[in-house]
N, C-alpha and C positions, 0 to 999 in steps of 0.2 A: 753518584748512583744511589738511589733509594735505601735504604737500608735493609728495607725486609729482600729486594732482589740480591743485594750483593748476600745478605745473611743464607738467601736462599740457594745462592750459585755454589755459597763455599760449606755449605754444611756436610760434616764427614761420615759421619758414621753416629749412630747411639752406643755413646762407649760405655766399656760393661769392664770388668774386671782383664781381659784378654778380648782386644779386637785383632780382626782379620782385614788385610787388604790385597786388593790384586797387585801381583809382586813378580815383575822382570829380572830376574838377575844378570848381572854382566856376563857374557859369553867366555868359557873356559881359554878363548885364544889370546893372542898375543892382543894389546889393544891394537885398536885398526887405525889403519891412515888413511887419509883424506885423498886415493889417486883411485885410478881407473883400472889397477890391476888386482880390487878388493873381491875376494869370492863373494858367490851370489849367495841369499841366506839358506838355499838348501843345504849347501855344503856347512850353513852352519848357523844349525837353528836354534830359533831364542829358547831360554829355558822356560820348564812349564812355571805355570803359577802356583805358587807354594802360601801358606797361612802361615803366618809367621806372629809372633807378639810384639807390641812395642815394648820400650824400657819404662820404666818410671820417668827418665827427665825429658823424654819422647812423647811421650803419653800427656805430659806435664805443657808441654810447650803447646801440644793441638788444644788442649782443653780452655788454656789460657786465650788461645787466638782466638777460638768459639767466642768465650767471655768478651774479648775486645770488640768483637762485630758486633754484637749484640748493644755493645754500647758506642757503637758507630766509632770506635777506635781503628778504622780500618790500617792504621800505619804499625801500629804491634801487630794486629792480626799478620798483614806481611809479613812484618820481621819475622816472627815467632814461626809460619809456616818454612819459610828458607831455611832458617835455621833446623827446622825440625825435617826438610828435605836433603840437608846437608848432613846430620849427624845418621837418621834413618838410612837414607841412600832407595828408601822405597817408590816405586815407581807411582802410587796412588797420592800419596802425598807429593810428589813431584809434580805431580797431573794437575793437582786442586791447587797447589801454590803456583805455580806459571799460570793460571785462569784467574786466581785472585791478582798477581802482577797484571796482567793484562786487562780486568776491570779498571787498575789503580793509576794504566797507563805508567807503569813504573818499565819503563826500558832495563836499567840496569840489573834489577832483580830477575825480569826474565833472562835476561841475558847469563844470568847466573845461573839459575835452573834449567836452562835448556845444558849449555857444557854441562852440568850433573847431570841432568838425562843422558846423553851419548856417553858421558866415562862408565857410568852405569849399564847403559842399554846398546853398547855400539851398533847392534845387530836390528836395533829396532825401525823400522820405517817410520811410525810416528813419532819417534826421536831426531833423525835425520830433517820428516817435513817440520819440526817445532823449531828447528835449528836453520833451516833453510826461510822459514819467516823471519826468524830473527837477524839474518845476514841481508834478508829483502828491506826489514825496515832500518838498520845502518847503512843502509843504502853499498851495501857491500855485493857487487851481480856476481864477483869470483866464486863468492864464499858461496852465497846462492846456487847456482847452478852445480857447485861441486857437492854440496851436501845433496840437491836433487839427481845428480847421476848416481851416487851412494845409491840413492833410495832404488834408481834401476839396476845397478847391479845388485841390490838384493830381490830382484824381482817383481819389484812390486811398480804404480803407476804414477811417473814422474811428474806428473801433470807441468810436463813444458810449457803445452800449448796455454795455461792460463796464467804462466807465467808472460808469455809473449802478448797476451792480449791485456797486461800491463801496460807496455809500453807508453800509449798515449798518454797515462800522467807521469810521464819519467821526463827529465831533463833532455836536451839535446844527449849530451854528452855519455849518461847514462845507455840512452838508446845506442851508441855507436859500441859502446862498450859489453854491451849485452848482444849482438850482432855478431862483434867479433867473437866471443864466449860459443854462441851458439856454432858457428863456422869451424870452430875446434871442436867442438863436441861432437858435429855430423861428422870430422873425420876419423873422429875416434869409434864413430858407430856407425860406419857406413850404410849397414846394412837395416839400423834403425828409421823405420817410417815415421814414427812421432817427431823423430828430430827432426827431421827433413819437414814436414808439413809444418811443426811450430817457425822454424828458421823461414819460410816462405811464408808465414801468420804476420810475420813480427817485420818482415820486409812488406807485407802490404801496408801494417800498420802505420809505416816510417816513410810511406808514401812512394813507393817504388815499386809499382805491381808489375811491371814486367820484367824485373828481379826476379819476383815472386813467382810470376810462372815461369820462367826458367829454372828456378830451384823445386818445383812442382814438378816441369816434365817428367823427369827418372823415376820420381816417385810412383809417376800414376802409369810408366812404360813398365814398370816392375812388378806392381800391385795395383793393375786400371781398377779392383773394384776398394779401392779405399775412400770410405764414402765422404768422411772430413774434407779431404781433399776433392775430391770431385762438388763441395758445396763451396768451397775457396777458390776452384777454379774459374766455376761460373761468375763470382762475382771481378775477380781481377779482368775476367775477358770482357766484361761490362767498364769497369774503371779505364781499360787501356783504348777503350771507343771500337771495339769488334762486339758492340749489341746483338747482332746478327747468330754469331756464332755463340754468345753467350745464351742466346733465347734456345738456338737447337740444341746447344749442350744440356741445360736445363731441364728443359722438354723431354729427351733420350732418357736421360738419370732418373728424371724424376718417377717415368714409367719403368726404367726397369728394373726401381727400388721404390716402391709405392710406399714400403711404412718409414722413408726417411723422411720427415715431415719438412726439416730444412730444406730440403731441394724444393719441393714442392712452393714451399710457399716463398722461397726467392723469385723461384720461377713467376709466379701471379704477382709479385710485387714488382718485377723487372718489367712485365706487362703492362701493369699500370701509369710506370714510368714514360711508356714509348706509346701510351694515350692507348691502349689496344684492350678497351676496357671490357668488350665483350668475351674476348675468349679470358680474362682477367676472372669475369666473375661464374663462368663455368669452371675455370682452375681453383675457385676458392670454394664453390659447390663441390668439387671432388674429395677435396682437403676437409671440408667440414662433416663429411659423410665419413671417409676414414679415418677422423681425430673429434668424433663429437663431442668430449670432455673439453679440447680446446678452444677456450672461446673467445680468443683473441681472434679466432679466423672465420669465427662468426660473425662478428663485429666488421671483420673486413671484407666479408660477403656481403653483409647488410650495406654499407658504405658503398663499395661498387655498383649493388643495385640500384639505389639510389640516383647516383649519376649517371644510369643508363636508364632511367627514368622506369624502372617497377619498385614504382613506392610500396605495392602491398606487399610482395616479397622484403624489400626493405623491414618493413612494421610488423611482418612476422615475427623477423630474425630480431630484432630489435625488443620486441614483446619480449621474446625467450630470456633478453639479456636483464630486463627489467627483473628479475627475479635472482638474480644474483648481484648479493651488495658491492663486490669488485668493479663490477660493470653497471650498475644500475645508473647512475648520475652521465655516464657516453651515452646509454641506452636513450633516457629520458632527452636531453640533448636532442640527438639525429632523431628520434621522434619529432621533434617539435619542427626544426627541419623540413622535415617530411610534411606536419600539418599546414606549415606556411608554406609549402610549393602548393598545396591544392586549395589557397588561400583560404585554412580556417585559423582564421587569427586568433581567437578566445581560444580555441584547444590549443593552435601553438603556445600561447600565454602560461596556461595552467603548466603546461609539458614543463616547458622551461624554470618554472619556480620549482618543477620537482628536482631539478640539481641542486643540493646542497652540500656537494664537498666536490674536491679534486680541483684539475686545471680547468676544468670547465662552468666548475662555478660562476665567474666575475663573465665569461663572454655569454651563460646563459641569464644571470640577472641583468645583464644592459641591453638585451637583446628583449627579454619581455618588457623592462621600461618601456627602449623603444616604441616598441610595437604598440603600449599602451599613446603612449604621446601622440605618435601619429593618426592614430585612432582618435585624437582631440581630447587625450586625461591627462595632461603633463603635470599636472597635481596628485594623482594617484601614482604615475610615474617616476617622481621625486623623492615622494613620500618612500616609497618602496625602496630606495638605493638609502635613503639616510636612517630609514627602521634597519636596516642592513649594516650600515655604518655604528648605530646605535651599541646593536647587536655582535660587531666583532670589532673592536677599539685596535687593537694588535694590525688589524686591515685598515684602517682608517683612511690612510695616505691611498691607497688603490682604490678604494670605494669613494672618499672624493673626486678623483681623477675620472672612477664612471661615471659620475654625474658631470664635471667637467664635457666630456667626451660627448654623452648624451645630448646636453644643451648645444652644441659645435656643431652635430648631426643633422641638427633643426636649425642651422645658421642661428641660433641664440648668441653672438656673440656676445654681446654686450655682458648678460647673465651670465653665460661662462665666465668670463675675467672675475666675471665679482666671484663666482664660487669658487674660482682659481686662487684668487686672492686671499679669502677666507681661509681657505685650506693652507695656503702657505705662510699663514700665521703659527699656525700647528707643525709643520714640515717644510720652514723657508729655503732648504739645502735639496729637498727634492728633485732632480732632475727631469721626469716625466710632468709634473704640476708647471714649473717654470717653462718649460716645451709649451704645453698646451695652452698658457696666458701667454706666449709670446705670440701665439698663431691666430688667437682670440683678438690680440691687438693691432694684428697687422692686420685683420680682417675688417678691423674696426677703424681704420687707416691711421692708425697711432703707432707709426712706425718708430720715433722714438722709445717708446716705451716697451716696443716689441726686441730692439735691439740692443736695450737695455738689459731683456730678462735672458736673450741670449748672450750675451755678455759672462754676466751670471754667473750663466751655465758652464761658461769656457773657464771663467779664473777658479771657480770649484774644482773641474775639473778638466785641465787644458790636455789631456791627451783622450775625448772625447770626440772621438770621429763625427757622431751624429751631431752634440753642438756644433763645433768646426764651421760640419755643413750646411749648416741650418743658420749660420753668422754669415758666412760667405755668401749665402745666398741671397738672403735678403738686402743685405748692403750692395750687392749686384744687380737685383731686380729695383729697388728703391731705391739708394741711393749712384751719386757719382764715385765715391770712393772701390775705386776698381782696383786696386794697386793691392789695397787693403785685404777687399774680399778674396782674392787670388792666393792670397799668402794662407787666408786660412782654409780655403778649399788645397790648397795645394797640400798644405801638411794633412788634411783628413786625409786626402788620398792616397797618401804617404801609408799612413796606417791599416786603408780599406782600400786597396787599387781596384778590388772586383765589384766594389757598391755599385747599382745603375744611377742611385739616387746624388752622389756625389760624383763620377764620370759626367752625367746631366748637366752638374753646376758648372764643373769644369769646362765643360763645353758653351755653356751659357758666358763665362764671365768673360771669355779668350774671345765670342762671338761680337760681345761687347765693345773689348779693345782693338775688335778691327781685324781680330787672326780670325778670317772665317774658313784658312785649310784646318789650320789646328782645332777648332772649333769643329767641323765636323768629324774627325777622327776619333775625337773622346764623344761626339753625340752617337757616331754608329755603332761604337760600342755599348753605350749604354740600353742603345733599342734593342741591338742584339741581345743582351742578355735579358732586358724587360721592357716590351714596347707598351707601356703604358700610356694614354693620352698626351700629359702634361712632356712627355718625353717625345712622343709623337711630335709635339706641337710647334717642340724647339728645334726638332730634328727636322721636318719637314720647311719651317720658316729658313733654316741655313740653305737648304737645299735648293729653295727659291729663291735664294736671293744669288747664289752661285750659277744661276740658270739652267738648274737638272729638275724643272718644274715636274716634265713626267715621274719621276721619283716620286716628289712630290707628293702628289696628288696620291701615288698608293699610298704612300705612308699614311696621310689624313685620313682616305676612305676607308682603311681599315680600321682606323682610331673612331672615327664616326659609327662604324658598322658597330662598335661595343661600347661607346659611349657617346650616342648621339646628342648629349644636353650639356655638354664638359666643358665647363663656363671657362680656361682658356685656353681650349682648342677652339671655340668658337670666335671666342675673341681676335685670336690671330688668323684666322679664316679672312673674318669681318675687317681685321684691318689691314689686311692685305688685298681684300675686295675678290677673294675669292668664294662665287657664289653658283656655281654649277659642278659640286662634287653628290 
């Protein structure tokens, strides 16, 4: 940490001969225990805050620890503050040395100060929530959730539910343990709607949503207008496939609480999802009328319009966004977009060079290359991605790969390898660089050398799904070693059962060795989840050859209808000699 920030985070006071700090005293009762039958804190409130002096070797240790920061000492400064929290017992020095531990990443030192905060402040809530982080990062959920109940029965707001919306980086085991946790604690507060709606949060989370709306119903039979829940509702009735009813529940909620912005704009995004893009972008006209500050749902009104083809409504909404630096580089983006659907390529160009920062940097720079290339400046085009590369050394490795990519886009194969190659002089361990000279090589029918770079890729990195598949493949499509390719499409799929792109290979390699039932079973799956062409192409040629040509034939002509030039859908058309689709 910088020095003048940490200096800045822990500065106490301009000490004067008697300073003054804000001071909790421990509450006149018995100390408190850690269960569920603790009074709440009106019956017993904290004391006021009193000005108090420090001692001389008190006074002595802050001054000292100032001294130490200043000279980037940060580990006296620690010391000297715990120490100086532990003789004091003051709750402001308590405050600023647990904030200096936690700049310092020092676990045990906070761990030390948060117990002096509760022996000191048992009564206090933000003693309890310092204590309750601390029990979260020992990975302790007991200790956790016991000092967050503390915090409700004194009143104040447990905030379960963001404890529950943890979960997904928690371990298995943690998640089951915190489950159970919660499951005790709804019986201890029956009558508590937080617990209930976080215990049904935290069972969506863990992948169980019709757990979750079961632990939901009573809630919302008891308190129908509890709005958390009625926003958790809608999306579980989506998760457990009643779309239907999730869209009307939605719909109802959404008007009969207009300034809950989440209902609202699940509601337009659940639209979006079920392709029902027009009442989608009336839903976000609504939302941005009643939240114009919000301009994330401006952005996704602009976006909607777009794909319902009113570009100038788009380039309105999108102009507005230009003006705000959060959004300016998406703004400029879907601009440009916009200029290329009404084919003005030079303003797409300029648009897209105005993104310079965010995730949408690298696809607006390759995007105006592009477009320059094909417009017949592939020297202007180059130029532009390696002034780029120049210009961010730390990107190096991704901004070769644009150029890579770009040259592949133009069938520049041969050019590609070499710039692959180049590159991998600089970043020989790259797994995207080695990908894309493998695909350059096999384009270029140097399949040794292609199967070489996937190779590569695997012994780098052998539990790599995408090499796996991208080894198995090729050694299936080019080569006779089928036994081989199997083994590593089999274990990718081990690791990815839902890819369409490795289900494909699978299908492909099994079609190979003769298993043409098995062979289509992993092809229909894969259409089903992505009927992409080349997927199309395999799944359609098994089809014919098991004699369900009418099948057939839809699969192709709808692969045709969105990609009528798809060099091997055409291929296997042509070599199957079929020429009236």
């Amino acid at each position: 940490m910088p020095r003048k920030a940490l200096y800045l985070a822990i500065s106490l006071l301009a000490f004067t001969g008697c300073a003054s700090i804000d001071r909790e005293e421990p509450a006149p009762a018995e100390p408190t225990e850690t269960t569920t039958t603790q009074e709440p804190a009106t019956e017993q409130p904290e004391a006021e805050v009193e000005e108090r002096s420090f001692r001389p070797e008190e006074l002595y240790l802050l001054v000292t620890g100032e001294i130490a920061a200043q000279r980037g000492q940060y580990d006296i400064t620690l010391a000297n503050y715990v120490e100086a929290a532990r003789q004091s017992r003051d709750v402001g020095v308590i405050r600023r040395a647990l904030l200096i531990a936690e700049s310092l990443n020092s676990q045990s030192a906070a761990r030390t100060l948060t117990n002096t905060w509760i022996d000191v402040a048992p009564y206090s809530e933000d003693a309890r929530r310092a204590a309750a982080i601390q029990s979260l990062r020992d990975g302790d959920m007991e200790g956790t959730l016991t000092e967050l109940e503390q915090i409700l029965n004194l009143g104040g707001d447990a905030d379960f539910d963001s404890l529950a919306a943890m979960a997904p980086r928690m371990p298995a085991d943690q998640q089951q343990e915190l489950l159970r946790l919660f499951s005790e604690l709804q019986q201890r507060h029956p009558d508590n709607a937080e617990i209930r709606y976080s215990t049904a949060l935290l069972e969506s989370l863990m992948g169980a949503p019709q757990d979750a709306l079961n632990t939901l119903a009573p809630l919302l039979d008891e308190k129908p207008e509890f709005q958390p829940a009625l926003v958790l509702k809608g999306e579980l009735l989506h998760d457990v496939g009643r779309t239907g009813e999730a869209l009307e529940h939605l719909q109802t909620r959404s008007r009969r609480y207009p300034d809950n912005r989440q209902l609202g704009t699940l509601y337009a995004r659940l639209l979006v999802n079920e392709d029902e893009l027009r009442a989608a972008q009336d839903e976000f006209a609504r939302l941005v009328e009643r939240f114009p500050e919000e301009h994330g749902l401006r952005l996704s009104w602009a976006l909607v319009a777009m794909e319902n083809g009113e570009l100038g409504l788009a380039r309105e909404q999108l102009q507005r966004l230009t003006r705000l630096p959060r959004y300016q580089s998406q703004a400029y983006y879907y601009l440009g977009q916009a200029a290329e659907k009404d084919d003005n390529i030079d303003k797409a160009i300029i648009l897209y060079e105005q993104v310079t920062e965010g995730s949408l940097y690298y696809p607006a720079l390759t995007r105006a290359a592009e477009l320059r290339a094909r417009d017949g400046d592939l020297d202007s085009a180059l130029e532009q991605i390696r002034a780029a590369r120049e210009s961010n050394p730390d990107d190096a490795a991704n901004l070769w790969l644009a150029e890579v990519n770009l040259l592949q886009t133009l069938d520049l194969h041969k050019q590609a390898a070499e710039a692959a190659s180049k590159a991998l002089q600089a970043h020989p361990e790259n797994q995207s660089l080695l990908y894309a000279r493998s695909m350059s090589h096999e384009n270029l029918g140097n399949i040794d050398q292609s199967l070489a770079d996937l190779s590569t890729m695997v012994e780098l990195q052998p539990d790599n799904p995408t090499a796996l598949n991208a080894l198995g493949y090729v050694l299936t499509i080019h080569t006779d070693r089928l036994s081989e390719a199997r083994t590593y499409i089999e274990k990718a799929l081990t690791m990815d059962p839902d890819n369409p792109a490795v289900l494909d290979s699978m299908g492909w390699v099994l079609f190979r060795q003769g298993d043409t039932e098995g062979a289509l079973d992993y092809l229909r799956q894969a259409y089903e989840i992505y009927p992409d062409p080349e997927i199309a192409a395999h799944f359609g040629e098994v089809l014919w050859r098991t004699d369900q040509q009418a099948q057939a034939r839809v699969v192709w002509e709808r692969a045709l209808d969105e990609a009528p030039d798809h060099e091997l859908l055409l291929e296997t058309l042509d070599r199957l000699g079929i020429e009236d689709l």
